[in-house]
Backbone as JSON Lines, residues from 0, in Angstrom:
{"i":0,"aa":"X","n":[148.41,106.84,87.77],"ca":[147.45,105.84,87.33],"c":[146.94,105.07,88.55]}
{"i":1,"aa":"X","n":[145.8,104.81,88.95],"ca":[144.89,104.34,89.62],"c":[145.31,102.94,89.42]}
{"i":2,"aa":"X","n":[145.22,101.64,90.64],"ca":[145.4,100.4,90.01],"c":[143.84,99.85,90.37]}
{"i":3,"aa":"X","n":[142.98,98.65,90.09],"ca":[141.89,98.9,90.58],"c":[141.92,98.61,92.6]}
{"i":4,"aa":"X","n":[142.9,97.92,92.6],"ca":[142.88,97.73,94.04],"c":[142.57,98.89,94.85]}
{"i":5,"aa":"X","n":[143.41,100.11,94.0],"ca":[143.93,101.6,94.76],"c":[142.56,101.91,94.54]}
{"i":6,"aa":"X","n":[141.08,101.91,93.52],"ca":[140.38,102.64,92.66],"c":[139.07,102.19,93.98]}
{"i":7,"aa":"X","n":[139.14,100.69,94.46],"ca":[138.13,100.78,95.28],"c":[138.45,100.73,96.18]}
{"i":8,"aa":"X","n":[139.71,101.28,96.86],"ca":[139.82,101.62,98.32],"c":[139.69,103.15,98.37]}
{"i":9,"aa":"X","n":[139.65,103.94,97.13],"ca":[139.37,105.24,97.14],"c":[137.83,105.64,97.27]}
{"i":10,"aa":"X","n":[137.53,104.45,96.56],"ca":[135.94,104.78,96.72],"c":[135.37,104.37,97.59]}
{"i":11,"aa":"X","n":[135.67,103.4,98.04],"ca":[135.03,102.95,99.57],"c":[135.38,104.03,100.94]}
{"i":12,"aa":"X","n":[136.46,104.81,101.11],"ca":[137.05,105.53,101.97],"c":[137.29,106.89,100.95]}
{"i":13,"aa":"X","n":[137.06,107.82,100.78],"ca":[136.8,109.2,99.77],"c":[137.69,110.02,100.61]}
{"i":14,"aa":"X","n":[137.28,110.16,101.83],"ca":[137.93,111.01,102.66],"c":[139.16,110.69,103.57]}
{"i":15,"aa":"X","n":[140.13,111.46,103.06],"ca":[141.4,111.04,103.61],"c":[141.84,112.05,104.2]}
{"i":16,"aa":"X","n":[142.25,112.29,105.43],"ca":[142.43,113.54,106.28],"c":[143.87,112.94,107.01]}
{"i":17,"aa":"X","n":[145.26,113.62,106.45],"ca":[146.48,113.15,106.7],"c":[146.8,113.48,108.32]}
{"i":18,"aa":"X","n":[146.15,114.5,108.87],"ca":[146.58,114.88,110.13],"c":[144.78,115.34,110.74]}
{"i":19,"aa":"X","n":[144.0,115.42,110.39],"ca":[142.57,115.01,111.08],"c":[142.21,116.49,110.8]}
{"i":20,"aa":"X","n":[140.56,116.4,110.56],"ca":[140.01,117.77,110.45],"c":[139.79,118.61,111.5]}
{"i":21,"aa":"X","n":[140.11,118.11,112.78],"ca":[139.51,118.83,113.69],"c":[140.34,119.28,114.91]}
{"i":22,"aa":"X","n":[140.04,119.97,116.44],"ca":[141.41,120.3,116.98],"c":[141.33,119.2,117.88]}
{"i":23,"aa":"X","n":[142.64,119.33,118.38],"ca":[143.2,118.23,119.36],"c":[142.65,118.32,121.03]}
{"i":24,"aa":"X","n":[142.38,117.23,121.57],"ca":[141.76,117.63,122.74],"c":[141.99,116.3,123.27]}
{"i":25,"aa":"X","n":[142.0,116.65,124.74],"ca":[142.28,115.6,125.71],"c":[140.93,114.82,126.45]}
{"i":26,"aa":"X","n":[140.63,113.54,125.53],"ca":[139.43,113.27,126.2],"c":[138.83,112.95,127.71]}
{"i":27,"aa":"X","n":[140.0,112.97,128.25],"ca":[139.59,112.43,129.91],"c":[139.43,113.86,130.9]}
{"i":28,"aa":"X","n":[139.69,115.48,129.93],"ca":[139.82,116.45,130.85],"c":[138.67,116.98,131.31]}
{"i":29,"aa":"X","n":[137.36,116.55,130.89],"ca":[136.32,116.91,132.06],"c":[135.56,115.46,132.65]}
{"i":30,"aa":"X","n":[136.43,114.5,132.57],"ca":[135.92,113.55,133.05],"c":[136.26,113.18,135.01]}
{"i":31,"aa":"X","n":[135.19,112.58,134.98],"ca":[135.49,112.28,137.16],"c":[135.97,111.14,136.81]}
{"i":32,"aa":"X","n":[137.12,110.88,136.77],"ca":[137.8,109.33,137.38],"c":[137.82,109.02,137.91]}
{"i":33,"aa":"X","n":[137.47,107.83,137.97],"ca":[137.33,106.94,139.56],"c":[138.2,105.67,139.42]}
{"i":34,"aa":"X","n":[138.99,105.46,140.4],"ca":[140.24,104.39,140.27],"c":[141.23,104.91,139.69]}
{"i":35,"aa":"X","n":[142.36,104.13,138.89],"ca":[143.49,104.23,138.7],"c":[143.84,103.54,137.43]}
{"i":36,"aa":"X","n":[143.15,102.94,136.77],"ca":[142.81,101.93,135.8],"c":[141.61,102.54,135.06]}
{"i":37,"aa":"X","n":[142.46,103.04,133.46],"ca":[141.0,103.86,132.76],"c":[141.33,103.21,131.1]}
{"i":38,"aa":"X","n":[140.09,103.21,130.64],"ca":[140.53,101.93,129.52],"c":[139.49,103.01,128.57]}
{"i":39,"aa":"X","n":[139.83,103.61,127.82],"ca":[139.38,104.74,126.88],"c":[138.93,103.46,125.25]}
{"i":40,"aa":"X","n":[138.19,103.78,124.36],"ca":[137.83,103.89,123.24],"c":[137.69,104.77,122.42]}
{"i":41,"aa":"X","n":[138.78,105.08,121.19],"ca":[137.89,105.52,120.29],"c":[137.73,104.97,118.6]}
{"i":42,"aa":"X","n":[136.39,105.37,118.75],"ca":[135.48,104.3,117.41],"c":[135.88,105.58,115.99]}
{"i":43,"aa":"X","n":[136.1,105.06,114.93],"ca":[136.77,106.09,114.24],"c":[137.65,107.0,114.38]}
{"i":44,"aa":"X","n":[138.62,106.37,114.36],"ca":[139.97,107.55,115.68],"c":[140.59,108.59,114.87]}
{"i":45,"aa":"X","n":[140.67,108.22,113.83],"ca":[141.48,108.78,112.18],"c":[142.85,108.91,112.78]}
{"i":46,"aa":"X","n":[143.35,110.18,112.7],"ca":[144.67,110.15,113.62],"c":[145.05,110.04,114.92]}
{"i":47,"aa":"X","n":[146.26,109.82,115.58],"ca":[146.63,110.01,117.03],"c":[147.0,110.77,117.36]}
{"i":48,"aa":"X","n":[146.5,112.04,116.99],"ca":[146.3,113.27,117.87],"c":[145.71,113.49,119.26]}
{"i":49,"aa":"X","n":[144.03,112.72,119.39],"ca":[143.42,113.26,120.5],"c":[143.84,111.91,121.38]}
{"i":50,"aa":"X","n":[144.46,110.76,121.17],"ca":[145.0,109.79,121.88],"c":[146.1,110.22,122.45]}
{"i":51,"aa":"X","n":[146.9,110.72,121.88],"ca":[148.72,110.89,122.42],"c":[148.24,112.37,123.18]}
{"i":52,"aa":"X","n":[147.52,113.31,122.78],"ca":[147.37,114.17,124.04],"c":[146.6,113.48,125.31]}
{"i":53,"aa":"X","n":[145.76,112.88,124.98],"ca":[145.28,112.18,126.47],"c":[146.47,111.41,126.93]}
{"i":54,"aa":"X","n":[147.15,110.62,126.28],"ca":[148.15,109.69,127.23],"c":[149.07,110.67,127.98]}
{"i":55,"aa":"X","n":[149.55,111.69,126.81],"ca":[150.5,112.83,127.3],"c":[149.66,113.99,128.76]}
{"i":56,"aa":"X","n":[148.71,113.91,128.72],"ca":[148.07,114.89,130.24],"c":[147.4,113.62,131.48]}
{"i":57,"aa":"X","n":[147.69,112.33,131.16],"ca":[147.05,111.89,132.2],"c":[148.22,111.77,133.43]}
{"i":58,"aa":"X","n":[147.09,112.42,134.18],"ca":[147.87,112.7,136.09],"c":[147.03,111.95,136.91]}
{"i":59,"aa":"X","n":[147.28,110.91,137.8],"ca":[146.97,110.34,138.67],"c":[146.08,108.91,137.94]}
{"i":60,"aa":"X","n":[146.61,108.59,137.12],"ca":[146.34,107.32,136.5],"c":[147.66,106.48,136.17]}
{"i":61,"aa":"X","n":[147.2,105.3,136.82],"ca":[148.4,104.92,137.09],"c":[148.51,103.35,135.8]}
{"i":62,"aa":"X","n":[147.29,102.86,135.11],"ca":[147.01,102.22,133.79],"c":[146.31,102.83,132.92]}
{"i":63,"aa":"X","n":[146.69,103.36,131.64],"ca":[146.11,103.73,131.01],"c":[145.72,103.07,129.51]}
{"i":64,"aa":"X","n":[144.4,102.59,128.84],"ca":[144.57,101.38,127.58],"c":[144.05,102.58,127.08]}
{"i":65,"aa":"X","n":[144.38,102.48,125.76],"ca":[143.27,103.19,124.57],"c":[143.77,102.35,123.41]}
{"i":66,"aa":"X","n":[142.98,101.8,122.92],"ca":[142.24,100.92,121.86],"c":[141.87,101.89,120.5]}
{"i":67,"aa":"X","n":[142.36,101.92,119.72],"ca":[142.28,102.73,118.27],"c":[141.52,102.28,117.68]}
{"i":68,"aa":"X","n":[140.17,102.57,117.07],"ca":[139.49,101.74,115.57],"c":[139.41,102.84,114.42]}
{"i":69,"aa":"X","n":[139.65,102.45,113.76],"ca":[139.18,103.03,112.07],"c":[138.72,101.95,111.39]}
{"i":70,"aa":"X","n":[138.05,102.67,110.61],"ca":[137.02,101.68,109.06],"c":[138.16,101.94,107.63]}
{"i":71,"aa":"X","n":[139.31,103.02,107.82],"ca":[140.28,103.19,106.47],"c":[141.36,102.54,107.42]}
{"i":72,"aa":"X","n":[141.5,101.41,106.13],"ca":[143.03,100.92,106.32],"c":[144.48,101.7,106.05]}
{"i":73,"aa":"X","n":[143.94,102.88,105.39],"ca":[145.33,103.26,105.52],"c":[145.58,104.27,106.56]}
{"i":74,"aa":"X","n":[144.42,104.8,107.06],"ca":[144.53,105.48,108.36],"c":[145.05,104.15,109.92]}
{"i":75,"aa":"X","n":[144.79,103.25,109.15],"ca":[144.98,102.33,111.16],"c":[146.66,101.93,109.93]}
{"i":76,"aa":"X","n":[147.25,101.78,109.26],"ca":[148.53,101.43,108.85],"c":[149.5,102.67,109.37]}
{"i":77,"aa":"X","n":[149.04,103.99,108.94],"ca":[149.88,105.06,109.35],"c":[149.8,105.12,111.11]}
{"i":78,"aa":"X","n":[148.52,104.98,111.69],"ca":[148.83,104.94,113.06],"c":[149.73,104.05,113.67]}
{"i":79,"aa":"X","n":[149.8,102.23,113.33],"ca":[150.53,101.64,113.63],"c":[152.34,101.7,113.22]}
{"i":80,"aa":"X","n":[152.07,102.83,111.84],"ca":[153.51,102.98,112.04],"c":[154.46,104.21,112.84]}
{"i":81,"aa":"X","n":[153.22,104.95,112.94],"ca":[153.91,106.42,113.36],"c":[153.87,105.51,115.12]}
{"i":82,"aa":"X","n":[152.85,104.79,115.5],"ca":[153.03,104.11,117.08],"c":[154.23,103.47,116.56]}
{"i":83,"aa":"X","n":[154.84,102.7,116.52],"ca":[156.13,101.92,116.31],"c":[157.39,102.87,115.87]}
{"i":84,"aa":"X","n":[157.26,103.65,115.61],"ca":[158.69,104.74,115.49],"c":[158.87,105.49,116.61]}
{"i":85,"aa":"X","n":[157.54,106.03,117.35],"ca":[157.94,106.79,118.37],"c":[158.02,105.67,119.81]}
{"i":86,"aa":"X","n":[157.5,103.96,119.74],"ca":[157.7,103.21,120.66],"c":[159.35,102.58,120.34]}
{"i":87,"aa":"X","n":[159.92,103.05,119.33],"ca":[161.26,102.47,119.15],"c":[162.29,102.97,120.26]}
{"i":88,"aa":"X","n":[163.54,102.06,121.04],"ca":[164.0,102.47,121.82],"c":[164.98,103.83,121.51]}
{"i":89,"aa":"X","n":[165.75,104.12,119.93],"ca":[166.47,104.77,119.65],"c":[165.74,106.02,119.28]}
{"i":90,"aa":"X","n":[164.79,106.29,119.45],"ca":[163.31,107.58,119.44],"c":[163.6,108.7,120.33]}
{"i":91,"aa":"X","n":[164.52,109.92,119.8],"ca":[164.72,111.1,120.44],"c":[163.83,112.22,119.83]}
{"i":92,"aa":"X","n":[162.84,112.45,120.58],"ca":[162.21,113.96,119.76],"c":[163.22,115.35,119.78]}
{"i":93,"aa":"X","n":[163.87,114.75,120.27],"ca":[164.98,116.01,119.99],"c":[166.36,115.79,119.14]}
{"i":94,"aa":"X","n":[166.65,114.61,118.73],"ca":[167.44,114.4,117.91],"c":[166.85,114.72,116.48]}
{"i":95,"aa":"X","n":[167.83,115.52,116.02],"ca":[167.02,115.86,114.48],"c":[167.95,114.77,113.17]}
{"i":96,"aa":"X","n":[169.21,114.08,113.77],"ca":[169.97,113.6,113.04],"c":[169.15,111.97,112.18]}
């Protein structure tokens, strides 16, 4: 059952894409950097896929910001939580326990 709260956040946001429609890519890899300090945007981010591969391939940057926006709240809630589990100190990607 739909509550109406749930009824117009469905309709305002229709499209819900749990892991993103599209492939993953590293936005800074045909870019010329200049400095050491690179402060990325992205405007509709949906998931942190193409963010965590850019943080994960950047070489010779020594600050890196990226700033997340989405227009669905439940897409920027799941990012801030899946960011806070893997920024937790007890966070082993290899612990399966």
């Amino acid at each position: 059952m739909l509550t109406p709260c749930r009824r117009v956040l469905l309709e305002k946001c229709p499209f819900y894409y749990p892991f993103g429609n599209t492939s993953v890519r590293n936005v800074l890899q045909d870019c010329q950097l200049v400095g050491d300090n690179i402060k990325v945007l992205f405007l509709g981010s949906g998931d942190l896929r193409n963010a965590l591969k850019t943080a994960g391939n950047r070489k010779n940057i020594a600050n890196l910001d990226i700033h997340l926006n989405d227009l669905n709240p439940l897409v920027v809630a799941r990012n801030i939580l899946i960011l806070k589990i893997i920024s937790a100190d007890g966070f082993d990607i290899q612990n399966e326990g």
